[in-house]
Structure formats: structure tokens, C-alpha cells
N, C-alpha and C positions, 0 to 999 in steps of 0.2 A: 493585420498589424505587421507580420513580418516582411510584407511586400508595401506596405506602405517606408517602413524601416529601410527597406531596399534602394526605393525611388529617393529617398531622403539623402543615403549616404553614395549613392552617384551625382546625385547633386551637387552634394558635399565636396567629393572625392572631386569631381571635371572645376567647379571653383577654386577649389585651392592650388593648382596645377595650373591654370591658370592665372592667378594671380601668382602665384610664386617663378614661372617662368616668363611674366613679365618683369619682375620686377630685378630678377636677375639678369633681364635682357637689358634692364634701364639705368643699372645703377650702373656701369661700366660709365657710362657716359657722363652721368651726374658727377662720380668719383673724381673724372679727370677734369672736369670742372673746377672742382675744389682745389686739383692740385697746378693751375697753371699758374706760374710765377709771374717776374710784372711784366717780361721780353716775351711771354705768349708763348713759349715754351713749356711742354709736358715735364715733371719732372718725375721717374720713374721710382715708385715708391714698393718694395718688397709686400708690405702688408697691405694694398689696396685691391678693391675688386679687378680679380681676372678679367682681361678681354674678351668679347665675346669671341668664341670658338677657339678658344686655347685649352689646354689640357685641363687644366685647374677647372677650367669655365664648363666645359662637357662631363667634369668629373660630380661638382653642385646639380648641376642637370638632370643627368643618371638619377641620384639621390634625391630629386625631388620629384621625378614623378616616381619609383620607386613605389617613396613614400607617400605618394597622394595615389596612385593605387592601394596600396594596402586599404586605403579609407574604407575600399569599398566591400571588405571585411567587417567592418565593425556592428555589424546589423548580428550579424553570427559569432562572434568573437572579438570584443570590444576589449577586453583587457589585455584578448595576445596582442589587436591592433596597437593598443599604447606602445608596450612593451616594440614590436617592429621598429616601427617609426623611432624609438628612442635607438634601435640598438644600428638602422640606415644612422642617424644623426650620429653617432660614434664613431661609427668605418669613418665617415666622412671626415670626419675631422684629422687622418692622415694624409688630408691634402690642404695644406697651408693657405687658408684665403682668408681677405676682408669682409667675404659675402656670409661666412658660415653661419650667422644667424638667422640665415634665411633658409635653414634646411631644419629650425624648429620648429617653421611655422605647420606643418604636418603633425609634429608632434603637439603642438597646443591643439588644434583642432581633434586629435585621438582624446586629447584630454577629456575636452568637454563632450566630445561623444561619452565617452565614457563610463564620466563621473554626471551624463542626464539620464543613462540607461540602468545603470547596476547601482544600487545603494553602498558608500561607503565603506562599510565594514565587510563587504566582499571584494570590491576593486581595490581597496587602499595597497597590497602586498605590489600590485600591478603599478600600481599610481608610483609609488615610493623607488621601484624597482626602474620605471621613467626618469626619473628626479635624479636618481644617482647616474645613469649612462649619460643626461644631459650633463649634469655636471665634470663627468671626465671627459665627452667630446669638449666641450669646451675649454674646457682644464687645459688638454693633450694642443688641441687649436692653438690657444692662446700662449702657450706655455714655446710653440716652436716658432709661433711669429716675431713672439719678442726675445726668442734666446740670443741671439745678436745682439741686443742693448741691456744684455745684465749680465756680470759677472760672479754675482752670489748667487747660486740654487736654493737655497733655502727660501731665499726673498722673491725667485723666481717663480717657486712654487705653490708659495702662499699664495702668491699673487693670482696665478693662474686658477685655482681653488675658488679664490674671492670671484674671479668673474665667472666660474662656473655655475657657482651656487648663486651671483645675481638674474643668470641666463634662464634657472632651473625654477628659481621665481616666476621671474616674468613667462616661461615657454608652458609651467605645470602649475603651479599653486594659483598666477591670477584665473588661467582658463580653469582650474578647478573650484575655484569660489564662483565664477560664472555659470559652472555646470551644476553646482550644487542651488543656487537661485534656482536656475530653470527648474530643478524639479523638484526643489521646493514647490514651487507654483502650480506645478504640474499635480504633484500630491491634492495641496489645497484645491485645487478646481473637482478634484476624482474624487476628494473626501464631500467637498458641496454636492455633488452629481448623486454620493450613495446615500448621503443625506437626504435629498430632498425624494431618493428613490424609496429608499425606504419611511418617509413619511407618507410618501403617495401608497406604498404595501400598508401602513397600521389603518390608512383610512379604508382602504378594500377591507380590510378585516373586519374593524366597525361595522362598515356598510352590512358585511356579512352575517355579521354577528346579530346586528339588528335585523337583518333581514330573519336569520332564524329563531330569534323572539318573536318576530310576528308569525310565524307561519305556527311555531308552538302553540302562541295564543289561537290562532283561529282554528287550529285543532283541537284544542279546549275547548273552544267553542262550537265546534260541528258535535265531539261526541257528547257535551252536557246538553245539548238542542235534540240530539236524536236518540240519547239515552231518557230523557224526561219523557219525551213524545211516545217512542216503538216499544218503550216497555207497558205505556198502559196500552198501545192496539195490542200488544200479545197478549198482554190480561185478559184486556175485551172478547180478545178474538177466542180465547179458550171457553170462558163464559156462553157467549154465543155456539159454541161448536156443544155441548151440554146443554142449553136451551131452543134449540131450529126446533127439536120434535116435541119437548115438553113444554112451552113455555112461550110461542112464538109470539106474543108482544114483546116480552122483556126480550127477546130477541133481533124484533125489530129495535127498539130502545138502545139495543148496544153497539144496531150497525150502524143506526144514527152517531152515535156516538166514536165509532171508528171513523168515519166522514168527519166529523170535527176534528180531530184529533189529527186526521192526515193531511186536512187542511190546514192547519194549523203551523204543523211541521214544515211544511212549505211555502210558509208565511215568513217563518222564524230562517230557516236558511234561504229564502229570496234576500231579506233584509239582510243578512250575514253576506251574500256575495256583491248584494248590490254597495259595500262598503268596499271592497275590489274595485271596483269599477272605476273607470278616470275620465269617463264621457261627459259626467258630472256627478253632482251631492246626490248623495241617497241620503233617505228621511231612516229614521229606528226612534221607536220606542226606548222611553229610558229606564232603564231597573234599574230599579230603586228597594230598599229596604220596605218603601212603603206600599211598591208593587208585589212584596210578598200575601200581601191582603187577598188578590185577586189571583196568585199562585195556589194556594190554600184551596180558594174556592175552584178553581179547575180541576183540581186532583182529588175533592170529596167525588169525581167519578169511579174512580179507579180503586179507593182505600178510606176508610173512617179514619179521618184527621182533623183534627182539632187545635182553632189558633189562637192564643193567651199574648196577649201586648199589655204592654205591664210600661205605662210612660206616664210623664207629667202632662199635666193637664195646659199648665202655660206658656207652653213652649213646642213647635212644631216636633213632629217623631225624628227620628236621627239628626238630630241638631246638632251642628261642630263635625259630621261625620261625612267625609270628602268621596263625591263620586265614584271614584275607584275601591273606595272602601267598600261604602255602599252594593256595588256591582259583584264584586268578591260574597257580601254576603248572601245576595241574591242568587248566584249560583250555586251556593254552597246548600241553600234550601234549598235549592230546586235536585239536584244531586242528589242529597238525601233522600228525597222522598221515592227518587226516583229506583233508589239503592232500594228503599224498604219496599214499592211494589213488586221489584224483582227477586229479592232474598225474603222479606218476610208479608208474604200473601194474606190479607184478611187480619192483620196484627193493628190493635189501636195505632197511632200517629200523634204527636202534639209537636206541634211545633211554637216557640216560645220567645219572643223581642220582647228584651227586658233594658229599656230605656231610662232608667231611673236612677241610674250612676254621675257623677259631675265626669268622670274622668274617660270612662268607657260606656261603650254597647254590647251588649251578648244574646248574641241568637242560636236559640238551640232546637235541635230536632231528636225528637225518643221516639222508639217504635218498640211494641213490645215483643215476644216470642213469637214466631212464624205460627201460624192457628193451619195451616194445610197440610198434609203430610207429604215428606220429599221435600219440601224447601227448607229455606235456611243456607248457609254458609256463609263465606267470607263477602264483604261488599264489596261489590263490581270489579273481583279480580284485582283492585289496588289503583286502576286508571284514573277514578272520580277519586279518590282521596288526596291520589298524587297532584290531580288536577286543583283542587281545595287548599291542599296547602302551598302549590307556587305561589295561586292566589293570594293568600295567608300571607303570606314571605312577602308577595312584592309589596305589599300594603303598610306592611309591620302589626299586620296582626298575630292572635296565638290561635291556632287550631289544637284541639283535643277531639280524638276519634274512638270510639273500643267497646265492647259490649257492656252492659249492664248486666247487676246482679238478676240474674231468673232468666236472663235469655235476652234476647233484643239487641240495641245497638242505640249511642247517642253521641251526637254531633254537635260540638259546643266551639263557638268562633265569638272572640273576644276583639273587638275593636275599638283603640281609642280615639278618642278626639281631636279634629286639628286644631281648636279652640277649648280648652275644658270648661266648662261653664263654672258659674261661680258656684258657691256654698248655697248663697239663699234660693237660686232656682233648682236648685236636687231637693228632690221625694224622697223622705226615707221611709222602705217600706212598713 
């Protein structure tokens, strides 16, 4: 930025210097234009532009490029540049010329450097402190060119005054309404640029943000897939390790049964990764409320449980109750049971869809006191509950978790309807 600032204000600086000593080279000629009478004669006028290379004329000169060097300061010091260039244009003005308004053109160009680099309420003391030297060069100028043709001071001096402060106008207030456009605009374009940048940051974060809802979700889902599954092979596997020497059918019986089970597992996260995949569609089974049916019957391997559906007869089983719902409840069973194989070993189970409400569904899981000695404790460390109830949450349902009286543990998931059925299709029980 500050070497672009650099290249800008030599730019600057070699244009104005330029143009200002052509045009003090030009106006000599122009002037005596204006002043030949009708016999083609010059007629020598006090207050007209200097000749070129007369004292007057090399003394404007000096002062202008001077003053269009300093420009090349203002990258670094933009308000001492103003302030320069006003205090060159003031010396100047003890050398009596027609041309003197040409040694403010440095100074309007400080202006608008400026007032495009530094906000207002920092430059202004600079800006102000411009305004008034222009006004007395011009003042002090004006004031010696015309002291010949007036004999009141008073009227000399207002005079002088009035064209200083039209000078001061025009050399500093227009270029500072010009420099305050520029960045205005400037603002505006920087203020669209952090806008749109930080629109494009909220969407990264979304993106993020959903990205770590899925990755939550599908660790939900790894550990209710292989807490359901590896706690009944460790059931199994302990059973079988107590039966190889006494009992070796039910032993075989259970290694079978560890083969299903680890087949199974690897069924359940193929179909969970094959949902990653973007070569194409993976097919999944859908759980459902009413794939708790055959949940039930998988798990009478591992634990005596017992399934009570409790629904109307005319009307399909979770009716009005939306996929997601549905799917929340299905793990929440499957969780459960998988809690009670692992904290309560050999404890009855019932598990309970009770359909008969117009407004909601309720599925509940009871397990009674641990029957082995050494088990028991809290469920699953707090992972499957926590898991249970995001589920819960995202869905808007209400989960209840906590022990029963005498021992045990029961899990009650309350889901309502996205449609609530009418009055005349509810059962009362």
C-alpha cells in the first residue's frame, strides 16, 4: 500500500509541475495578447504576468516546483504536505505578479491528497491552517498589486481579504469537497468488499457447523451400531467361555450366535459408510417404530425381553409420526437394551409402544435389578443417553431416563404427532 501510495504521489508530483510550468510558460504570451492596443503596440501593465525569465517569472518558478516536490511527501505526511505548499504559496506572494494563482495549484492538489488519505476530523487543524496562509498570500499579493490605484486602506484591505478568501475557496474547500467524494467512495466500495467477505466467512461457518452435525450424527451412529451388537458378543463370549468344558452344544449354540452377531455388525456399518460414499446411492434399511418388532426378537438372544404394543386396530402403528421421529425412537430402543445387557445381566426387559393416544406416541423400555453379582451401575457411562436425548431435542420430543423403585432402570420417549388424529380414531384404553 505504501509503495503503491508512492508511485501515485510521483505521479502526482511530475504532473502538476508540469502543468504548472507550462502554463506559466504560456500565459506570458496569452497576457500580452490581451493587452495590445489598436496600433499593435504592447502596452506595459504593472500587474500582468512576468516575462518569461525575468525575476518575478523565475521567482513563480522556484515556488512551483518547490511546491510540486513537496507532493512527493504526502504518501508520508499528507497534512505537513498541505500545510508546505500553503506556507511556498505565502513567501510567494512577496513577489508582485498576475500569475500568483498559479502557485495554488500545488496547493489544491495537497488538498485533495489529503483530505482522500486521512479522515476529516484528523486533517481538518491542517486543512484550516491551508485556508488561512492562502488567504494572506493572496491577501499580501493582491493587496501590493492594487496599492497604486487606492487611496483608502481600509477599502484596500477588505478588498484584499475578499479575494483571498475567494482564492482559499476555490485552491482548498473545492479540492476538499472533491477529496472527501473520493473517499467517500472509497469507504463505500471497502465497506461492499468486508461485506460481501464476511458473508462469504458466515457461510464457511454454516458449512462448518453442519459439517459437525453430521459427523456428531454418524458418531451416534457408529457407537449405538456397535454398542447394540459387541455388548451381546461379550455377553456371549463370557457364556461360551463357562460352557467349551461343561456344556459344549450350548457352546457351540453361542459361537453360532457370535457369527451372527459379528455379521451383522458389519452389515450395520457397511450400510452406515456406504452413506459416505459419492460413487453412488447406497441402499439402508429403514427403522422404523415398527422395525422395533424384529429388534425385540434379535435381542431375546442375549436377555429375556418382552414386547407389549398397545395400538389401534384401524389405523397403521405410528401414524402422523414422521421418519425422523420414528428413527429417534428406534434407537432409543435399541440403546436401551443394549444399556440393560451390559449393566443389568439376566434382569427381565419389556419393552412397551403404546399407540393409542390422538396426540402422541410413547415407547418405553424397563429392565429390572441386575440378577448377576458385580453388575449394575450407571448406563453406558452417559454416551447413549446423551446420544437419546439430542435425538429427543432434534425431533421435539421428551425423553425421561432414571432408575426405578427396587432397582432397574426405564426409558420413556414421548413423541408427538405431525398430524394428531382425530377424537373418533383414539382407543381409550
Amino acid at each position: 500500500m505504501a509503495r503503491a501510495d508512492a508511485r501515485t504521489d510521483l505521479v502526482v508530483a511530475t504532473g502538476t509541475a508540469i502543468v504548472s510550468v507550462g502554463l506559466l510558460s504560456g500565459l506570458p504570451s496569452l497576457d500580452a495578447l490581451d493587452r495590445l492596443d489598436g496600433s499593435g503596440s504592447s502596452v506595459a501593465v504593472a500587474a500582468g504576468t512576468p516575462p518569461v525569465g525575468s525575476a518575478a517569472w523565475v521567482d513563480l518558478l522556484i515556488s512551483l516546483l518547490v511546491a510540486s516536490a513537496l507532493l512527493l511527501l504526502a504518501h508520508r505526511a499528507p497534512r505537513t504536505t498541505a500545510l508546505g505548499a500553503g506556507i511556498i504559496a505565502a513567501a510567494a506572494a512577496s513577489t508582485p505578479s498576475g500569475a500568483y494563482s498559479l502557485v495554488l495549484l500545488p496547493v489544491a492538489v495537497a488538498v485533495v491528497l489529503v483530505g482522500s488519505r486521512e479522515p476529516l476530523t484528523r486533517s481538518w487543524p491542517a486543512i484550516v491552517g491551508t485556508a488561512v496562509l492562502v488567504v494572506a498570500g493572496t491577501a499580501v499579493n493582491d493587496a501590493v498589486l492594487s496599492g497604486g490605484m487606492r487611496s483608502q486602506p481600509t477599502e484596500l484591505l477588505a478588498a484584499a481579504v475578499g479575494a483571498g478568501v475567494l482564492q482559499a475557496v476555490g485552491a482548498v474547500g473545492l479540492p476538499l469537497l472533491v477529496a472527501l467524494l473520493i473517499r467517500s467512495r472509497r469507504d463505500v466500495r471497502a465497506a461492499r468488499t468486508a461485506e460481501a467477505s464476511a458473508v462469504d466467512r458466515e457461510q464457511d461457518a454454516r458449512v462448518e457447523a453442519a459439517i459437525g452435525r453430521e459427523r456428531a450424527a454418524m458418531a451416534r451412529e457408529l457407537h449405538d451400531i456397535a454398542a447394540h451388537h459387541l455388548s451381546g458378543i461379550a455377553l456371549m463370549s463370557a457364556a461360551i467361555d463357562r460352557q467349551i468344558d461343561t456344556d459344549p452344544s450350548r457352546a457351540h449354540e453361542g459361537v453360532r450366535q457370535v457369527r451372527e452377531q459379528s455379521t451383522a455388525v458389519l452389515e450395520d456399518l457397511r450400510r452406515l459408510v456406504g452413506l459416505l460414499r459419492e460413487d453412488g446411492p447406497a441402499e439402508r434399511a429403514v427403522e422404523t417404530i415398527a422395525g422395533i418388532v424384529d429388534l425385540v426378537e434379535r435381542s431375546r438372544v442375549r436377555m429375556p425381553v418382552e414386547l407389549e404394543v398397545l395400538a389401534s386396530g384401524d389405523r397403521p402403528l405410528a401414524d402422523g409420526v414422521g421418519p425422523l421421529a420414528q428413527l429417534a425412537a428406534y434407537r432409543a430402543v435399541q440403546e436401551s437394551l443394549a444399556n440393560a445387557v451390559l449393566h443389568a445381566p439376566g434382569a427381565p426387559c419389556t419393552v412397551t409402544v403404546d399407540d393409542r393416544a390422538a396426540e402422541q406416541l410413547v415407547v418405553r423400555v424397563a429392565n429390572g435389578a441386575p440378577t448377576l453379582p458385580g453388575s449394575g451401575g450407571a448406563a453406558a457411562g452417559g454416551n447413549g443417553l446423551r446420544g437419546m436425548r439430542e435425538r429427543a431435542d432434534l425431533v421435539g420430543a421428551r425423553l425421561q431416563a432414571g432408575p426405578q423403585d427396587g432397582g432397574g432402570w426405564l426409558v420413556e420417549l414421548t413423541l408427538g404427532r405431525e398430524a394428531p388424529l382425530t377424537p373418533a380414531t383414539e382407543v381409550r384404553p
